[in-house]
C-alpha positions in Angstrom: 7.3 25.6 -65.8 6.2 23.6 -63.1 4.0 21.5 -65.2 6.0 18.1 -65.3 5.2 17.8 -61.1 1.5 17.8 -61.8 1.9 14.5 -64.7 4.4 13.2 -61.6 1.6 13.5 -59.5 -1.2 12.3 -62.0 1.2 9.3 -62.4 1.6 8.1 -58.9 -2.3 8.5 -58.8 -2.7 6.0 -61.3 -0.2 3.3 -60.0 -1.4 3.4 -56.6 -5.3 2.6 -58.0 -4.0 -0.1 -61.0 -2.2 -1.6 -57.0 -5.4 -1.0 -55.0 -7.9 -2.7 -58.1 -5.3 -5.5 -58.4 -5.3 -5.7 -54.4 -8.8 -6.2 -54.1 -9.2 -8.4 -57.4 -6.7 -10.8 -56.2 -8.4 -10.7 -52.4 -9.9 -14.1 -51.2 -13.1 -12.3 -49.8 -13.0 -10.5 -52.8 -17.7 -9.2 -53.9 -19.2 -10.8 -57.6 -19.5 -6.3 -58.0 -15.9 -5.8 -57.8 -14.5 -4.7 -61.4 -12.0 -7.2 -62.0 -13.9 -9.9 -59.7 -16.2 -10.9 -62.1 -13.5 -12.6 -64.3 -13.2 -15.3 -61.8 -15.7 -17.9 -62.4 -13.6 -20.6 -64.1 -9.4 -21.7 -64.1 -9.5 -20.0 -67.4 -10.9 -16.6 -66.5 -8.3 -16.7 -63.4 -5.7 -16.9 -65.9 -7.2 -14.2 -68.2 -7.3 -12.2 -65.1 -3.6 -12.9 -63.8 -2.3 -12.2 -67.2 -4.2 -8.9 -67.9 -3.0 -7.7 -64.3 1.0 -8.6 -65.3 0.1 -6.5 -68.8 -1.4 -3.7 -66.8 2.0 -3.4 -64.6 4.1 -4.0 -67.4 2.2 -1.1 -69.3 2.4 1.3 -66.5 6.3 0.9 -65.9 6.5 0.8 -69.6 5.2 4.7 -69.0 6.3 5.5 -65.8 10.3 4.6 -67.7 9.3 7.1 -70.5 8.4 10.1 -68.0 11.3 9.5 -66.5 13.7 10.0 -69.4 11.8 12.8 -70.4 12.2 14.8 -66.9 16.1 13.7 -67.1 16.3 15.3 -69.7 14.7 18.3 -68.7 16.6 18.4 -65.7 19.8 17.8 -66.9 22.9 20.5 -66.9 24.5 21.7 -69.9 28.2 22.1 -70.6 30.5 24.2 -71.9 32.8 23.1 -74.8 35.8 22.7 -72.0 33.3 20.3 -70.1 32.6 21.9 -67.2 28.6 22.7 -65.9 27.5 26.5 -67.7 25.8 28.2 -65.1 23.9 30.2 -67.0 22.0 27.7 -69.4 21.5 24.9 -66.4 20.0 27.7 -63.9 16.3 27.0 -66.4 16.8 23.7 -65.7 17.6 24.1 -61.8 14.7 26.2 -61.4 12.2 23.8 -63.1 13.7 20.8 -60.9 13.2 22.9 -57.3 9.6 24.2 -58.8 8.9 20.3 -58.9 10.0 19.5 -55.8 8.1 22.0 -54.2 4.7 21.1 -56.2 5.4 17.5 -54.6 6.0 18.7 -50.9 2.8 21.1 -51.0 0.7 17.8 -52.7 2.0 16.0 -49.3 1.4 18.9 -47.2 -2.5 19.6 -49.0 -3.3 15.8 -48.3 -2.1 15.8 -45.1 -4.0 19.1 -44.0 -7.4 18.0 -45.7 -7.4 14.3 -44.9 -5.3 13.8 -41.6 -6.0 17.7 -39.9 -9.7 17.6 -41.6 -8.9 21.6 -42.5 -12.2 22.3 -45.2 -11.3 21.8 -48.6 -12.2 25.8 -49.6 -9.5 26.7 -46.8 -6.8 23.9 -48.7 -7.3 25.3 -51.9 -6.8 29.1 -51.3 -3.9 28.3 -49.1 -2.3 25.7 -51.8 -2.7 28.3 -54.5 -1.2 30.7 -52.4 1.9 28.6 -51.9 2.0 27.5 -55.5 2.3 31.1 -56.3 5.1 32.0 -53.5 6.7 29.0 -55.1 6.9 30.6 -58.6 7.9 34.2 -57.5 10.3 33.0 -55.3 12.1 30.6 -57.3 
């Protein structure tokens, strides 16, 4: 069920490297190892570079907007022949949408506690998949 807020979190993983790669490519004091760096030896390459990093961010909202319509239309309520919001059918829905939310505040709180608190990763782990699991049952 709760599925969708791991590929949410997957995808916010990958913007945030495609940013810090294109941060540190486009960097004055940028090394010759860098990935990307090496493209920048003539006006050409810099171009070349400039252009593949616009495709890159234009393929990644390309994906991020297809997600996006899919979880909508996970999430969204359905109605009765009269038009007004059937309970019943929407509560799948409304389940799936607070099991996200809570994947996403225990990601925050499992970085926070192993990164900012230094708690050992073994500790993290049992404790995160002990919350994921009160998450289920409960909701």
């Amino acid at each position: 069920m709760g599925s969708g807020s791991f590929v949410g979190t997957h995808r916010r993983y990958l913007l945030w490297e495609a940013f810090m790669i294109t941060a540190h490519c486009l960097h004055p004091r940028a090394t010759k190892d860098s990935p990307l760096a090496r493209l920048s030896q003539t006006p050409w390459e810099v171009k070349r570079k400039k252009l593949f990093i616009v495709f890159a961010y234009l393929t990644l909202i390309l994906v991020v907007a297809a997600f996006g319509s899919i979880v909508a239309n996970t999430f969204k309520a359905a109605y009765t022949e009269s038009g007004a919001v059937d309970v019943a059918a929407s509560s799948a829905n409304a389940t799936t949408a607070m099991i996200s939310i809570l994947f996403t505040v225990l990601a925050v709180v499992f970085g926070f506690m192993v990164y900012r608190r230094n708690v050992s990763l073994g500790v993290s782990t049992i404790a995160g998949v002990a919350a994921i699991v009160v998450c289920v049952v409960v909701d």
